[in-house]
ChimeraX commands (.cxc) that place a marker at each C-alpha (Angstrom):
marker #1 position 9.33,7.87,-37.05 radius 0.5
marker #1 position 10.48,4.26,-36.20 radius 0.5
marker #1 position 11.39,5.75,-32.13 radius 0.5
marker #1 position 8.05,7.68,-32.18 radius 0.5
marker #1 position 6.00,4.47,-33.22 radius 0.5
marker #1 position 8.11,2.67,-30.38 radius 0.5
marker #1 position 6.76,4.87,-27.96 radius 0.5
marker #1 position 3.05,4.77,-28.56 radius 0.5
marker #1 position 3.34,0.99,-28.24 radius 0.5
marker #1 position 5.38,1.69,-24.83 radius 0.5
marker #1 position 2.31,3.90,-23.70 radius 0.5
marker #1 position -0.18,0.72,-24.72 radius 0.5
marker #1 position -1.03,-1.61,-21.85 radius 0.5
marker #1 position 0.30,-4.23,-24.84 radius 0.5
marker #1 position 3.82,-2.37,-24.99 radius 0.5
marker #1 position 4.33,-5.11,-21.34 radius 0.5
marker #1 position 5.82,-8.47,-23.32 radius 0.5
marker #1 position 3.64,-10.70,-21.12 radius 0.5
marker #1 position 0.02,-8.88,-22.00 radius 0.5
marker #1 position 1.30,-9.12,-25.15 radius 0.5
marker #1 position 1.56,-12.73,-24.82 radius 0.5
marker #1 position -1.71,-12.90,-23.28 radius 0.5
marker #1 position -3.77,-10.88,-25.68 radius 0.5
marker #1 position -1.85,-13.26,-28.39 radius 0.5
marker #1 position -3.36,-16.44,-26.70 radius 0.5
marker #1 position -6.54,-14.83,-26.45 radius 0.5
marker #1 position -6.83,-13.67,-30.09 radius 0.5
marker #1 position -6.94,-17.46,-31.41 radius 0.5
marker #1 position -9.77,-18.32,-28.47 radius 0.5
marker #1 position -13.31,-17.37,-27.92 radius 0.5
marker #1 position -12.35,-17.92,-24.01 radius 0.5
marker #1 position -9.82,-19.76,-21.66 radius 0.5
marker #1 position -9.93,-20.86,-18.20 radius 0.5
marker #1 position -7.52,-18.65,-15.96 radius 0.5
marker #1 position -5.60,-21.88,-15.00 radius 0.5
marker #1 position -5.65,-23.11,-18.72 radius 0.5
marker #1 position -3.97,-19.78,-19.47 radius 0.5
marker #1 position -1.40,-19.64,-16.67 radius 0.5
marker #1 position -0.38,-22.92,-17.80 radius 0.5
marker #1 position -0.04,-22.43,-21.66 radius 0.5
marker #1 position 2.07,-19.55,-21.00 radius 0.5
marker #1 position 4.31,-20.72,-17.66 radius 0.5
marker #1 position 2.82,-17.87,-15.46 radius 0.5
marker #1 position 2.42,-18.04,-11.69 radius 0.5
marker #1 position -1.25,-17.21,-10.75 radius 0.5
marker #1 position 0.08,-14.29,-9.11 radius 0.5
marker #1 position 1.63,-13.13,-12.03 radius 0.5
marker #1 position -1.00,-13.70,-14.51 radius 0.5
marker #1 position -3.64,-12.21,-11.87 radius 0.5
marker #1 position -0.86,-9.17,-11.87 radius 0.5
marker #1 position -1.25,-8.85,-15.88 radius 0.5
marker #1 position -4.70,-9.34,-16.10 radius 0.5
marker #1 position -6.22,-6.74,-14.13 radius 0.5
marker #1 position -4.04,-4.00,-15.83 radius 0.5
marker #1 position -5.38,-5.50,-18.68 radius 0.5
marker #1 position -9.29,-5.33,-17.83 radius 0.5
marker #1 position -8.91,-1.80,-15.95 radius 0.5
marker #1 position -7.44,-0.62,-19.69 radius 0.5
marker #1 position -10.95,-2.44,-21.18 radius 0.5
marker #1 position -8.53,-5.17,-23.20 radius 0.5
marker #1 position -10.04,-8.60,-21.50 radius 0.5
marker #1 position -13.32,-9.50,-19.80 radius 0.5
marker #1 position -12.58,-11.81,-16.80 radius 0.5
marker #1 position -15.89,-13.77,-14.90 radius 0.5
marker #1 position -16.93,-16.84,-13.38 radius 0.5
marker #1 position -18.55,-19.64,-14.69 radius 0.5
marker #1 position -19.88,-23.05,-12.93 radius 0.5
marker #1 position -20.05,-25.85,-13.92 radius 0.5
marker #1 position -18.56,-29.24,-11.37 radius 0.5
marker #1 position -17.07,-26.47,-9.74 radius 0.5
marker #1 position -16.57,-22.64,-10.28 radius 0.5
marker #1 position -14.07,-21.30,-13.20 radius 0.5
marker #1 position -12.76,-17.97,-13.91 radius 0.5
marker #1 position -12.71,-17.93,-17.78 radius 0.5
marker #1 position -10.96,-15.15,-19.67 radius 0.5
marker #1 position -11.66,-13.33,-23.21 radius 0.5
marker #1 position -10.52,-10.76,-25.31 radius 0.5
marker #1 position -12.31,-7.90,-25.72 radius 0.5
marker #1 position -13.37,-5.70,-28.71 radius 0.5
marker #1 position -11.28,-3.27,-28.16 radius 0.5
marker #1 position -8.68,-5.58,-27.24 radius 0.5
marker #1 position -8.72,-7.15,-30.33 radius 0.5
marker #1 position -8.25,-3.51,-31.54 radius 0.5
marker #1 position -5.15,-2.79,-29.65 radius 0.5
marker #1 position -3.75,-6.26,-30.63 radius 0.5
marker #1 position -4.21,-5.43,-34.45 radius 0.5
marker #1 position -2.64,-1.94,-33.53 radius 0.5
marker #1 position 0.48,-3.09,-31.41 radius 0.5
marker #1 position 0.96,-5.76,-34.00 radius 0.5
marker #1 position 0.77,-2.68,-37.03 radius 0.5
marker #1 position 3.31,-0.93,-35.27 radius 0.5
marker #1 position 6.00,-3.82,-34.73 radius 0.5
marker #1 position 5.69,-4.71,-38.37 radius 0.5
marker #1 position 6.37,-1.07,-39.44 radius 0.5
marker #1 position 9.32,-1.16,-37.17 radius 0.5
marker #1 position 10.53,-4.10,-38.26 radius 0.5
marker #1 position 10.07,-3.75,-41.87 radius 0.5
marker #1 position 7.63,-6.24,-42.64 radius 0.5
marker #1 position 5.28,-3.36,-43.96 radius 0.5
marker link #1:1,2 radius 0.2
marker link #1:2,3 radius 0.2
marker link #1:3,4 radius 0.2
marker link #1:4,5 radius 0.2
marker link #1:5,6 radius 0.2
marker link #1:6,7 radius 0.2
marker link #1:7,8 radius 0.2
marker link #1:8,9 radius 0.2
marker link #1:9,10 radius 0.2
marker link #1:10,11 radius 0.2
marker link #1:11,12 radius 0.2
marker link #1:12,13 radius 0.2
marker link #1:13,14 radius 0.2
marker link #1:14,15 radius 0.2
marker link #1:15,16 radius 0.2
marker link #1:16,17 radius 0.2
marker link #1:17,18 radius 0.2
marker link #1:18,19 radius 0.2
marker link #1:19,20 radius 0.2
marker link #1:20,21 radius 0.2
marker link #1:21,22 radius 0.2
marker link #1:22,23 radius 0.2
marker link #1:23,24 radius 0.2
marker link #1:24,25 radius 0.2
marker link #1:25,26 radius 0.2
marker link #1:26,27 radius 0.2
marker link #1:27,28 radius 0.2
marker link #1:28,29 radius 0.2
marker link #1:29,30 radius 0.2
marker link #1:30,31 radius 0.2
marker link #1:31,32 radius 0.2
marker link #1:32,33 radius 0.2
marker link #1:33,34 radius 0.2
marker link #1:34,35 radius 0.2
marker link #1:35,36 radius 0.2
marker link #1:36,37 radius 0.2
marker link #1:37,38 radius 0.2
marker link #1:38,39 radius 0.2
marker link #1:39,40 radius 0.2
marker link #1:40,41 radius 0.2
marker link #1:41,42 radius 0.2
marker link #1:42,43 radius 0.2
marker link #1:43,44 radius 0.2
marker link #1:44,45 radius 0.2
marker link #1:45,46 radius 0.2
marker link #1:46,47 radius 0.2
marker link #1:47,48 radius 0.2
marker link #1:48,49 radius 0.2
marker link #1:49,50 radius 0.2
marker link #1:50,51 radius 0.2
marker link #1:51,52 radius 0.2
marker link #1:52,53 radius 0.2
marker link #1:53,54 radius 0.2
marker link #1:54,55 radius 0.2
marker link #1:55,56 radius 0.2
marker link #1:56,57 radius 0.2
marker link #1:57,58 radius 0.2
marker link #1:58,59 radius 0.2
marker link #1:59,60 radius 0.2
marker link #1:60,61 radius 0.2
marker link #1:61,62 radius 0.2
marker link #1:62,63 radius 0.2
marker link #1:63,64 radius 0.2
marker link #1:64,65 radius 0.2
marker link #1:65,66 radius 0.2
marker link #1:66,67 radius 0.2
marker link #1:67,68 radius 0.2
marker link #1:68,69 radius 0.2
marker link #1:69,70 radius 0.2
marker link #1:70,71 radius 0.2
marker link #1:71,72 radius 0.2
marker link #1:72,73 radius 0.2
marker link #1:73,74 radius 0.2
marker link #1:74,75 radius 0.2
marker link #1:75,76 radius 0.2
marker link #1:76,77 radius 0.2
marker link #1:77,78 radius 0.2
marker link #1:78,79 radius 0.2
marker link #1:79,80 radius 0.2
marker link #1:80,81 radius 0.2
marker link #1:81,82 radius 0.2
marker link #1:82,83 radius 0.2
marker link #1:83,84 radius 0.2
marker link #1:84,85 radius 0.2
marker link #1:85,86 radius 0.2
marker link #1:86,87 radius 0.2
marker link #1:87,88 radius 0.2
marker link #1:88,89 radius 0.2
marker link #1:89,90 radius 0.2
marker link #1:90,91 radius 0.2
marker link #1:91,92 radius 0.2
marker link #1:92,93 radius 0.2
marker link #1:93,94 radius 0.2
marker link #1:94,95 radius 0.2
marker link #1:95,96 radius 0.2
marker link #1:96,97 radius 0.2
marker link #1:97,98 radius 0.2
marker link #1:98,99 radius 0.2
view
């Protein structure tokens, strides 16, 4: 059961360590700034630009611009990222034991 359980996190968008990391920053935050994020987490811009759109095609995070002094790209979780979060994280405990 453990292997199967494996798997269907493998198949999430949230089975990749680093949207996992992502969604994890985002759970705790209404938004972040793109740079904010690539920052708190040591990513490249390329990299977290990489991660991100994989993660908005699969419907996870919601990226747009905002303005202010000058223009940001802010980043959020979305509903049914929050959703997939609670269900990768459901799965590791089971594996783990913690369940």
């Amino acid at each position: 059961m453990k292997v199967e359980r494996l798997r269907e996190l493998a198949d999430s968008p949230l089975g990749n360590p680093t949207r996992l990391a992502i969604a994890l920053y985002l759970l705790s935050r209404e938004r972040t700034t793109f740079i904010e994020l690539a920052k708190a987490l040591n990513f490249t811009p390329g990299n977290l630009e990489f991660h991100l759109k994989a993660l908005e095609k699969a419907g996870l995070v919601r990226t747009y611009y905002g303005f202010g002094k000058r223009p940001r790209k802010f980043v959020e979780l979305t509903e049914r990222g929050t959703d997939e979060l609670e269900k990768a994280m459901r799965i590791l405990r089971e594996v783990v034991g913690g369940d």
